[in-house]
C-alpha positions as CSV (number, residue, x, y, z in Angstrom):
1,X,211.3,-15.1,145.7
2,X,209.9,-18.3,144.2
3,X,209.5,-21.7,146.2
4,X,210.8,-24.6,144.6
5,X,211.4,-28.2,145.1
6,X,214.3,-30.2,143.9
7,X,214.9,-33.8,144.3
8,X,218.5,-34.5,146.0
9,X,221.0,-37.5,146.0
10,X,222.2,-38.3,149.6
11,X,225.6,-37.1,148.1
12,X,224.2,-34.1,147.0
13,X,222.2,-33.3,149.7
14,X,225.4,-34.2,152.4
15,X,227.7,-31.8,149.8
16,X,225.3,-29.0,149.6
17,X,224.9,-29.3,153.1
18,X,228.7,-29.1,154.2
19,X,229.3,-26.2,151.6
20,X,226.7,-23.9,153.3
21,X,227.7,-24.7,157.0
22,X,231.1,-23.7,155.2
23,X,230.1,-20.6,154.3
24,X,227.9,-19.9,157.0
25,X,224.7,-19.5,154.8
26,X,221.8,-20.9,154.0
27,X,221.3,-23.9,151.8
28,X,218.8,-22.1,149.4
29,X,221.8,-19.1,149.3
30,X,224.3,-21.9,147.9
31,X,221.6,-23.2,145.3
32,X,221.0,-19.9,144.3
33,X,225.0,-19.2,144.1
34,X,225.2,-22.4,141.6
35,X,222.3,-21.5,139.4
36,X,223.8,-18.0,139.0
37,X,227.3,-18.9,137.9
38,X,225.7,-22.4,135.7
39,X,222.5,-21.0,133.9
40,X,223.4,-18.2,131.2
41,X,221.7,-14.8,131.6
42,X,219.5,-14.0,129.6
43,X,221.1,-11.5,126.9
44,X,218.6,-9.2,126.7
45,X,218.0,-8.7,130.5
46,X,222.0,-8.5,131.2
47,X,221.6,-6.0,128.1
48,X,218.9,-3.7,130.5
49,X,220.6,-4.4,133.6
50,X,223.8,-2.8,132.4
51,X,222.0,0.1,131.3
52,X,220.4,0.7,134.5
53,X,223.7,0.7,136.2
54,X,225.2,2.6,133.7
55,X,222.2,5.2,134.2
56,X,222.9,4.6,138.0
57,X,226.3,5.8,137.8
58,X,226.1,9.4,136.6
59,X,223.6,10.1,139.3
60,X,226.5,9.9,142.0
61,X,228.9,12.5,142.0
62,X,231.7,13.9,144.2
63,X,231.6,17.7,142.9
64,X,235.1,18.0,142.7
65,X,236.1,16.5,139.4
66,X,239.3,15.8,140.9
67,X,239.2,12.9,143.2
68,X,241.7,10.1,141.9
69,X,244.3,13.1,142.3
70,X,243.6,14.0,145.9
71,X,242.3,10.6,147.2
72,X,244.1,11.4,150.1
73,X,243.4,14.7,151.3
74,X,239.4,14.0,150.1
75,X,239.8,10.9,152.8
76,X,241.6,12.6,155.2
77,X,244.2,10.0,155.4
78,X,243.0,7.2,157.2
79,X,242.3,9.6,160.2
80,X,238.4,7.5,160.8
């Protein structure tokens, strides 16, 4: 992680304040939060990110082929 300093209205800082010790974080966690859902990914990144999930994803398997048919049974039913 990177250190940072920001400069902060009393309103801001008394607002960011109240909406971490509503959430039970840290303020740095909410600051983060904002700057992920404000400032645009960068396209090429998101593009690589995606494919590394995607790549992710096939590494993961059940075996069986069939488990959104036998959920259940696979499961055991709740019994844990």
């Amino acid at each position: 992680m990177i250190r940072t300093q920001v400069s902060l209205t009393d309103d801001q800082m008394r607002r960011l304040r109240a909406e971490a010790s509503r959430r039970g974080v840290p303020i740095a966690e909410v600051v983060r939060d904002a700057v992920d859902r404000t400032v645009p990914v960068d396209p090429e990144n998101r593009r690589a990110r995606f494919e590394r999930l995607l790549a992710a994803s096939g590494r993961f398997r059940s075996g069986t082929g069939d488990v959104s048919i036998h959920h259940d049974d696979i499961a055991g039913e709740g019994d844990w």
